[in-house]
Structures are given as C-alpha cells and as structure tokens.
N, C-alpha and C positions, 0 to 999 in steps of 0.2 A: 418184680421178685427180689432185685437184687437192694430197692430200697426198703423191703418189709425184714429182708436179713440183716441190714443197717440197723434200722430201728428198733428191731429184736433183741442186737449185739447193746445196741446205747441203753436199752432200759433191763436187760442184766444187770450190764455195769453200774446204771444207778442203783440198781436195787443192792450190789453189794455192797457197795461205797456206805447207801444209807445205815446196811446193817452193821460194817464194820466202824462208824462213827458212832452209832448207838451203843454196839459195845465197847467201844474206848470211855465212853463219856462213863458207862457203870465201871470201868475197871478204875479209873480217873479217883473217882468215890472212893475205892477200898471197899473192906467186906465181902468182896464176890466169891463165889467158885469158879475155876478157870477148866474145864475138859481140854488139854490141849493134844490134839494127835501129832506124834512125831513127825517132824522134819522127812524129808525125802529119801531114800533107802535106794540101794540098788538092789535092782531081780522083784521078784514077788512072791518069793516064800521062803522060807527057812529052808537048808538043807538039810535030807535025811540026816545027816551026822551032829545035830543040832546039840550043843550044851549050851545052857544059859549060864554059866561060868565063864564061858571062852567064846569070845566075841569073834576072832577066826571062823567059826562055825555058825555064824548067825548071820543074819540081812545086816548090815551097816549103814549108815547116811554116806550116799553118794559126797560128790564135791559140792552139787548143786543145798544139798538138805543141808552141809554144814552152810553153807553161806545162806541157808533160809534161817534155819537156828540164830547164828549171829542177827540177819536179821529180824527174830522176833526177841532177843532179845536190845538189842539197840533201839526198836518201837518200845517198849514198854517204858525204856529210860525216857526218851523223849519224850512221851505219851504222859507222864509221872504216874502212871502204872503202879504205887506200891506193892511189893511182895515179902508176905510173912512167913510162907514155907513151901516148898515143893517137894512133893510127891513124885515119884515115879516106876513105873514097869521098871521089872530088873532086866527086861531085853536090853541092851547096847543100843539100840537104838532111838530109846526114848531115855536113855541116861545121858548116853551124848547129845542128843536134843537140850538136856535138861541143863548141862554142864556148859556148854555152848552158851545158850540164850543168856540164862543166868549167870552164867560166873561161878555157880558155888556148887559145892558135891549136893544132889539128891538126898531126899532119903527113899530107897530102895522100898517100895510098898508091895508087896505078891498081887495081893487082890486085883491090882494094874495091868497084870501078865495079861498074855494075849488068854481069854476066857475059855475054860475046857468042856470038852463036849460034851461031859458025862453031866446030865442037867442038874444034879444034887450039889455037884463041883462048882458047875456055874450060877447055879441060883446061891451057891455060901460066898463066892466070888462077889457077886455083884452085893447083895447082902454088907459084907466087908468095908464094902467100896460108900456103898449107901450109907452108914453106920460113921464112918467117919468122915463125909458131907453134914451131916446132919449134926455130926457135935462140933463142928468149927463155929466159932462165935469172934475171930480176931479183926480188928481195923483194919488190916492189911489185906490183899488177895490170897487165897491158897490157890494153887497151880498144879491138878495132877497130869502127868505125861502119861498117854495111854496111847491104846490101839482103835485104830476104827472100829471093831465089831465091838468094843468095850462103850465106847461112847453113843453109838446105835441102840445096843442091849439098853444103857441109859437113859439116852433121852428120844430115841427115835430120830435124830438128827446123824443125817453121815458127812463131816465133812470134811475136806481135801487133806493133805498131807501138809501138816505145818497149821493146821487150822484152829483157830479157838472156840469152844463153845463154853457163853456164862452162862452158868446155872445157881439153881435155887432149891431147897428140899420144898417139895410139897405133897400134904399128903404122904402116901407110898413110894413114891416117885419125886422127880424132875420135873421143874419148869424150865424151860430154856426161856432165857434175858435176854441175850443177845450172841454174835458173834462177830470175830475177828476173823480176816483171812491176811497175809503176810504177801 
C-alpha cells in the first residue's frame, strides 16, 4: 500500500513538472494568454465590510503569497517569459500578485473581479474578459490576474493559488495550452 502511495505521489509530480515545462516552453515563444490566479491570501473570504477601494477590508496575500508572487515573477525573468501587459482584478489581492511578480503597476480590469452571481452580470463579466483575449495579437505574453471561479467559468480548469493557465481563443470559448504551477 505504502508503495502504490509512492508511486501515485512520483507520477503526479511527473505529471506536473511535464505540464509546467510545456507551458514555460509556450510562454518562452511570446504571444500567449496567461490566466494567472492570485498568489496565496490569508482567511477564505472577503469580510462582510468588504470595499474594493480599501484593501484593509479585503483577503490580502499572506507572507507566504507574497514570496510566491516574487516567485512567479523571478520564474518568468529566468524562464525569458516576455510580458507585454498585465491585466488585473481590482481586488488587492491579484493587484499585489500582479505588482510583486511584475514589477510594474497593473492596469485595473473590472471584468477580472471575483464574478457576480446575478448570471446577466456574469455572462457581460466573462463576455468582457473573452472580448479582450480574443483581440490581443502582441509578440509578447498578456498576463490577466484573476480569481479561481473566473478562470473555471473560463476554461474549466481550477487551479492552485499562484497558478498559470495558457490559453488560446477558440471558437466561443478557451483552449487551455498549457500550465504553470510556482
């Protein structure tokens, strides 16, 4: 038993290792879309007193989430990763993701926000989001910082906190290319 949880544990790990080299080698290229979910946050929800103006009153990146941000963006430098613009949630927490990794201020995208429930809201949300995937054409990578449920809505893909997913418009939707885990 305990070598079947061995072997289990080892061909995860390959399996992530292969997807996160597959998508370094497309980020390496240029031209991608980058989904990336914020860095590590403390708590797990927003408090009732929530303004998205005042980062006091919102989830933050823990210690841990800043030192993952630094490290995605120190991988990207290494990686020669270029980046032609970044997008991000105006939650503090995918700004400071975005300021961190990068270096440079965001631009502030709505459509990013965490997605609202009223489904006309989140179908013009996602809509938005889609709409300006699909008109980027630059050599460089764009990079949006978002929320989990944003990237799911997206591509059907959830994943971790600090995680990349490359995508592609196709069709109506997303292809996922690959991904990055930090």
């Amino acid at each position: 038993m305990v070598r079947f949880l061995l072997a289990l544990m080892l061909l995860l790990a390959s399996a992530t290792a292969h997807a996160t080299d597959a998508g370094w080698a497309l980020l390496r290229d240029g031209g991608h879309i980058v989904l990336l979910r914020h860095a590590m946050v403390t708590g797990a929800a927003d408090p009732a007193n929530f303004d998205i103006a005042k980062c006091p009153t919102q989830l933050n990146l823990s210690a841990r989430g800043q030192q993952q941000a630094s490290r995605i963006g120190a991988l990207f430098a290494a990686r020669a990763a270029p980046i032609e613009r970044v997008l991000s949630s105006r939650y503090c927490r995918c700004l400071d993701t975005a300021r961190i990794a990068f270096e440079a201020e965001p631009e502030p995208f709505a459509p990013l926000d965490l997605l609202k429930t009223d489904p006309a809201e989140k179908a013009a949300q996602l809509e938005a989001t889609l709409k300006e995937i699909r008109g980027y054409s630059g050599s460089d990578n764009l990079v949006l910082v978002t929320h989990l449920e944003n990237i799911v809505a997206l591509t059907g893909v959830a994943p971790r906190e600090g995680e990349a997913v490359v995508v592609e418009p196709q069709g109506d939707g997303l292809r996922v290319l690959g991904r990055v885990t930090f």
